[in-house]
C-alpha positions in Angstrom: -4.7 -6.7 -50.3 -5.1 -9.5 -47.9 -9.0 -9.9 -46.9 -9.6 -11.7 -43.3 -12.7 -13.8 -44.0 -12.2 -15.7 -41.0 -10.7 -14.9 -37.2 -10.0 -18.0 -34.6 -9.8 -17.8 -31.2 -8.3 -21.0 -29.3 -8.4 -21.8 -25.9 -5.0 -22.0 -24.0 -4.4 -26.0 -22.8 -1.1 -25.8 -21.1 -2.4 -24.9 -17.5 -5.6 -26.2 -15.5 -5.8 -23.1 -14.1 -5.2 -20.9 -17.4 -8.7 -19.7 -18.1 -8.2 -16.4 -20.0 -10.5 -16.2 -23.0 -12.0 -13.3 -24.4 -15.1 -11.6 -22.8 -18.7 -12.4 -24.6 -18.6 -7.8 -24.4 -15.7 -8.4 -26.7 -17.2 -10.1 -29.6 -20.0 -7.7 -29.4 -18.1 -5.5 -30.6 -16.7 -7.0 -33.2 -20.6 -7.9 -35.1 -19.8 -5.1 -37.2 -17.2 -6.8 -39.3 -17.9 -9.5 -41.9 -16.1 -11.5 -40.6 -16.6 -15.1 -39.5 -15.3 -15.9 -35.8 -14.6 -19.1 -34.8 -14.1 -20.3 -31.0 -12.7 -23.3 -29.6 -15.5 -25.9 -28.2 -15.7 -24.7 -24.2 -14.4 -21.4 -24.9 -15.1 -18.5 -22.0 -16.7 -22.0 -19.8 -13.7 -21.6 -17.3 -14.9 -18.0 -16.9 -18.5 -19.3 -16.6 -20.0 -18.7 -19.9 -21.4 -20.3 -22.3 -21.7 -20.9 -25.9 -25.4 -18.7 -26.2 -23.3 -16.2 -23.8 -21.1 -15.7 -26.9 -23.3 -16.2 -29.5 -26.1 -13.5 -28.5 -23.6 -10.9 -28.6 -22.3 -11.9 -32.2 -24.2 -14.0 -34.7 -21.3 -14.9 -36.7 -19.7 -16.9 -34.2 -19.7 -20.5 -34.7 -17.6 -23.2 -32.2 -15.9 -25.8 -33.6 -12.0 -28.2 -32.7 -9.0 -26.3 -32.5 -7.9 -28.0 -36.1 -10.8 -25.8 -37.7 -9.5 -22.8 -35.0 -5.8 -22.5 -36.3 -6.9 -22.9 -40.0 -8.5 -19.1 -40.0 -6.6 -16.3 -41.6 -6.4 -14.5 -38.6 -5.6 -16.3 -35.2 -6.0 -14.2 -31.7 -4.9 -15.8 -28.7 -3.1 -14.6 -25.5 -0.6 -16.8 -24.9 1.5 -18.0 -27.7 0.6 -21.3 -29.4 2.6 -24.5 -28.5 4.5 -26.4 -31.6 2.0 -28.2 -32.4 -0.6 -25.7 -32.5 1.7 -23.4 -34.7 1.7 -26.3 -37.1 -1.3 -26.1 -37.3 -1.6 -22.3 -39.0 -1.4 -22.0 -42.6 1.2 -20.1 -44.3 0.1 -16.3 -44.9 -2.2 -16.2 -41.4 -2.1 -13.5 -39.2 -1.3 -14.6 -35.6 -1.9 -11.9 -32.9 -0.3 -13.0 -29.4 2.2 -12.5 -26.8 4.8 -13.7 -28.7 7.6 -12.1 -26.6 10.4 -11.6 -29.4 13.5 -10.8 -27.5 13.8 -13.9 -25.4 12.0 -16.5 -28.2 14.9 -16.6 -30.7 14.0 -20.6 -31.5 10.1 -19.8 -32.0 11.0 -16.5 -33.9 12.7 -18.8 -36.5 10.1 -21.0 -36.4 7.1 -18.3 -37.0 9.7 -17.0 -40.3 10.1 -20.2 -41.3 6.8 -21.2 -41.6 5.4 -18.0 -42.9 3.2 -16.7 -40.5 2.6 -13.1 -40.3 3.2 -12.4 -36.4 2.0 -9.5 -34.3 3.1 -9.5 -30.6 1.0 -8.2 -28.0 3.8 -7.2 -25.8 5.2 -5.5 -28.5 2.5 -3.1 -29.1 3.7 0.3 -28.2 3.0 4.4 -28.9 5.4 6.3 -30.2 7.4 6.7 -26.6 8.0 3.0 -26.5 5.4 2.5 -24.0 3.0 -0.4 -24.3 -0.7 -0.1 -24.9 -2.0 -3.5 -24.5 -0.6 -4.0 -21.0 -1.6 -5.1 -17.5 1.2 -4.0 -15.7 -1.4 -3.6 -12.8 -2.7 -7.0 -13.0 0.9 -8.7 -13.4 2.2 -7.0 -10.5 -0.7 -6.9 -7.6 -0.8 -10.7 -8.1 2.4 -11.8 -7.2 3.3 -9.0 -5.0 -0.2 -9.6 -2.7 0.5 -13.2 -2.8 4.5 -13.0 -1.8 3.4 -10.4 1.2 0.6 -13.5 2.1 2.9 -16.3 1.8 5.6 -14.3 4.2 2.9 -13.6 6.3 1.6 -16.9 6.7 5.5 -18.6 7.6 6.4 -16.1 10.1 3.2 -16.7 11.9 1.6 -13.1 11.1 4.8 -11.4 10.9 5.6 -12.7 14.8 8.7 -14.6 14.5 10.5 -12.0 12.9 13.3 -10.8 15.3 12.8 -7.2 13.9 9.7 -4.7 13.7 10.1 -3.6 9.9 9.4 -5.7 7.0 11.6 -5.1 3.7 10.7 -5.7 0.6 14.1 -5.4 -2.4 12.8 -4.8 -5.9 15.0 -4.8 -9.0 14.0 -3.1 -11.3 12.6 0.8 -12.3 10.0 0.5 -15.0 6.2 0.2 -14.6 6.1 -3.6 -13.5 9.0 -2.2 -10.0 6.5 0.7 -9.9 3.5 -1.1 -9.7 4.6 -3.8 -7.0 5.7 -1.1 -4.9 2.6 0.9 -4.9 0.8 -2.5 -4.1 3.3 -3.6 -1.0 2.5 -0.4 0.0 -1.2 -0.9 0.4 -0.7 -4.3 1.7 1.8 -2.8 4.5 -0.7 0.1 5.2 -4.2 -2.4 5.9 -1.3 -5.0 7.9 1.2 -2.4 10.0 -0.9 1.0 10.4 -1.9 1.5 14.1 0.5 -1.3 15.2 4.5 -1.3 16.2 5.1 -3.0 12.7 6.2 -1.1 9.5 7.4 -1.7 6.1 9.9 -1.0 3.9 10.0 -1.0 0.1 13.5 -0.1 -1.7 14.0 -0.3 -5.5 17.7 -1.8 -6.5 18.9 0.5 -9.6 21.6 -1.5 -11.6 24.3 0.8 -9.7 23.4 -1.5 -6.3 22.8 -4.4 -8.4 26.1 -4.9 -10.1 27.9 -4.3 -7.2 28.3 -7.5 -5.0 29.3 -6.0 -2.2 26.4 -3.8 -1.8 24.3 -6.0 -2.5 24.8 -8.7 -0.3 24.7 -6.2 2.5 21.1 -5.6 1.1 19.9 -9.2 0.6 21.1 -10.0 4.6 18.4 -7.7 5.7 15.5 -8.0 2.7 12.7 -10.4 3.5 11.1 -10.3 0.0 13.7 -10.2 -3.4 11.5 -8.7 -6.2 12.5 -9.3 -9.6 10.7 -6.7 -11.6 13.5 -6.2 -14.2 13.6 -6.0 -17.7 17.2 -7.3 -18.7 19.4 -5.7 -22.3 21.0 -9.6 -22.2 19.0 -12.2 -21.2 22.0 -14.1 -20.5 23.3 -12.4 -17.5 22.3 -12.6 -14.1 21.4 -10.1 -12.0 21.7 -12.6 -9.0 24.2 -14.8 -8.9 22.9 -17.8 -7.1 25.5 -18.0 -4.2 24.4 -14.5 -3.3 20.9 -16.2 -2.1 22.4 -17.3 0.6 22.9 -14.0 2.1 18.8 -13.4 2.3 17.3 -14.9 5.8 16.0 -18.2 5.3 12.7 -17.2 6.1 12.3 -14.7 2.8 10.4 -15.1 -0.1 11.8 -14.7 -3.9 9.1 -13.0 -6.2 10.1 -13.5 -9.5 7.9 -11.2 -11.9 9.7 -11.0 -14.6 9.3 -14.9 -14.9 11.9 -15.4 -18.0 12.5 -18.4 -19.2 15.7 -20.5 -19.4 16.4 -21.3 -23.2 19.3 -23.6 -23.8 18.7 -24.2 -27.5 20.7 -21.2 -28.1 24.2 -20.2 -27.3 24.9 -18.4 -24.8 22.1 -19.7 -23.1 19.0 -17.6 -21.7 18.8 -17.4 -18.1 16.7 -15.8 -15.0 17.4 -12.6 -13.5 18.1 -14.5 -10.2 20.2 -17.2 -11.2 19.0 -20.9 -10.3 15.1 -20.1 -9.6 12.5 -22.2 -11.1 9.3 -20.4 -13.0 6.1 -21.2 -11.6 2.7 -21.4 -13.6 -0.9 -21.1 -12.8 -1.3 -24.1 -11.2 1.5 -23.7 -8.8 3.3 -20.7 -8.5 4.5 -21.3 -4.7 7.9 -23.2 -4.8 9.2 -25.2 -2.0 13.1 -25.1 -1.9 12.6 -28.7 -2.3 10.6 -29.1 -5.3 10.5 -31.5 -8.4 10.6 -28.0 -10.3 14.3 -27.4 -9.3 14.3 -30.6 -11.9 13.6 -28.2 -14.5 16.7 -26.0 -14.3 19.0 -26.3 -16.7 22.4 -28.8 -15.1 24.9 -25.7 -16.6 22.5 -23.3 -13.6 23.9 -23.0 -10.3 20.8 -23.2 -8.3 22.4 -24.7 -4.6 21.2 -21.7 -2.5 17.4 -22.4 -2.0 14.8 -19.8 -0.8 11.1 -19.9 -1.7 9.8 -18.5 -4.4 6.7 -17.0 -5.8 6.7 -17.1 -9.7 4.3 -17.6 -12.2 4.8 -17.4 -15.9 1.8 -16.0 -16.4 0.8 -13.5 -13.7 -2.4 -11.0 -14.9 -3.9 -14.9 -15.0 -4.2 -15.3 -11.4 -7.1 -12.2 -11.7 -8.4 -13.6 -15.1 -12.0 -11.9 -15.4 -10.8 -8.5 -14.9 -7.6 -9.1 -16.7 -9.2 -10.1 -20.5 -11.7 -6.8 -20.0 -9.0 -4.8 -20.3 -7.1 -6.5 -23.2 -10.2 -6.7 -24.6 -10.7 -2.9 -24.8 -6.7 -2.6 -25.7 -6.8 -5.0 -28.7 -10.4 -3.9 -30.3 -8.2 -0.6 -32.3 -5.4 -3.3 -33.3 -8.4 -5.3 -35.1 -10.1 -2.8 -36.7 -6.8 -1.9 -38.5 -6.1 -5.4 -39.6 -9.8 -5.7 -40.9 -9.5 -2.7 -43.0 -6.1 -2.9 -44.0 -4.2 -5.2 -46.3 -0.9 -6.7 -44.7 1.0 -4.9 -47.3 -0.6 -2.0 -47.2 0.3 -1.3 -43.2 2.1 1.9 -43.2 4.9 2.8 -40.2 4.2 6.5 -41.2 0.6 6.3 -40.8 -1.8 8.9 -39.3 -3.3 6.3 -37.2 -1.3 5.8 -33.9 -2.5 1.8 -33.9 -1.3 1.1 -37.3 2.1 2.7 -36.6 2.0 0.1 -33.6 1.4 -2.4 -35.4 4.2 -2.1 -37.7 6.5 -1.8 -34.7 4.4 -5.0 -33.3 5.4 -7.5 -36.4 8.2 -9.8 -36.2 9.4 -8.5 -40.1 10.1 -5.3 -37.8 11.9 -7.4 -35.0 13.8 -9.4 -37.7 14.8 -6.3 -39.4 15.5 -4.0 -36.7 17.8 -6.2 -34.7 19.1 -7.7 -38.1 22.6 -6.2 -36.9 22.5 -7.7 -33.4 22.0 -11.4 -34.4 
């Protein structure tokens, strides 16, 4: 039985404007454990606490460099580690993260080959396949509300539009698609109701998506392109790149899905809407023109140009509210891996989290798509 002595919690360097650390309320309720906690040096400051914030909720916490952070047997962190962080962890730790399997093959190989017991986040799921840690909410009300203010803002309050009804195109069906129509809905009803504007919000189901024909004659008249899918092959498009020309040029693309391109592995992983940068937290507003087109792989088509609103990290724009609820979703997850022994996790357990977290490990990913690699 493997005993967690020790649980590290790292800050998250690759944006300014990432401040997502775990709530003070959080470690409260972890004092119960005997267990030391370890946090990075300025951990929760971005969120405006301090070190006494954290400490007077937990008395085993102690702050030290991320070196000390990444050496503790269990290592929590939203965001997945960079390379050099993940050589940091020691052979046998537990990392818990949003590690994102299906579209990470190089860093899957990596995490095997270094012998780090992985547990994703995004992979945490009930027994309908549903996820529990999750803020489809929070992922979709930020870059819906600010694709809606951005369109606003370029058509000078909607005015220079030669038409009085706003469409918004969302690929996609599953909770992300249903979310960011639920919130362009709010945002139409506070901008249109009472006035000779309206809007209208109209989901793309892969029998409009896959054929061209009907979809071009859907992009001519859609002033925000939603990309709220969750793609079986991440190397297909959805949208081919020359279709973009077909939107207006005034129209906003909204990428939520925010894959990455991968070309370390062949065939190479692309975007939903072929030839779109992915933003981040410090800039998630792309000009057609921008130095971040520079980041597209050459093999991408990526001529036709519209702006777009991405961000590879979306519930991050609302941080605050966003790591209360993951800290309430994760706090079950712990307690199993506290009591438990790694070998000892049972897929047939009574306890719904433990079943999860079987599901969650990257032995599982490894072993369930062992005839798909």
């Amino acid at each position: 039985m493997q005993i967690v002595r020790s649980m590290g919690f790292p800050k998250m360097h690759k944006e300014e404007s990432e401040k997502r650390d775990f709530l003070p309320g959080f470690f409260c309720d972890l004092a119960s454990y005997n267990t030391e906690i370890i946090l990075e040096k300025g951990y929760g400051e971005r969120l405006g606490f301090t070190e006494k914030d954290y400490i007077a909720c937990n008395k085993s916490i102690r702050f030290a460099e991320p070196e000390d952070v990444y050496k503790c047997d269990m290592i929590i962190v939203l965001r997945c580690p960079e390379v050099e962080e993940i050589n940091l962890i020691e052979r046998g730790s537990i990392l818990v993260s949003m590690l994102h399997y299906e579209t990470r093959e190089t860093r899957n190989l990596l995490f095997k080959e270094k012998g780090i017991n992985c547990f994703s986040m995004d992979a945490m799921t009930n027994d309908q396949n549903e996820r529990i840690l999750v803020n489809y909410k929070g992922t979709s009300r930020a870059g819906s509300r600010i694709a809606f203010e951005e369109l606003k803002r370029r058509t000078e309050n909607f005015s220079l539009l030669d038409k009085d009804v706003v469409k918004v195109s969302i690929i996609g069906a599953g909770a992300v698609a249903a979310n960011s129509a639920k919130a362009f809905e709010e945002f139409g009803d506070n901008e249109f109701l009472g006035s000779e504007k309206g809007l209208i919000i109209q989901m793309l189901p892969r029998t409009i998506t896959q054929n061209e024909s009907f979809l071009s004659n859907i992009l001519k008249d859609t002033d925000i392109l939603v990309d709220a899918s969750k793609r079986p092959d991440p190397s297909k498009y959805i949208v081919r790149n020359s279709l973009l020309e077909r939107l207006p040029k005034h129209s906003i693309i909204l990428d939520l899905s925010a894959d990455p391109y991968n070309t370390s592995i062949e065939p190479i992983q692309v975007k939903g809407v072929e030839g779109i940068p992915t933003g981040t937290l410090d800039k998630y507003v792309i000009e057609p023109d921008d130095d971040m087109y520079t980041e597209v792989p050459k093999t991408v088509e990526s001529q036709a140009r519209r702006v777009v609103v991405s961000c590879n990290a979306w519930p991050g724009v609302d941080a605050k509210d966003c790591m209360e609820l993951y800290g309430k979703q994760l706090l079950p997850f712990i307690d199993v891996l506290l009591s438990k022994g790694l070998d000892e996790l049972d897929m047939n357990s009574r306890n719904m989290y433990e079943r999860s977290l079987v599901r969650s490990s990257l032995d599982h990913y490894f072993e369930h798509n062992k005839n798909k690699r």
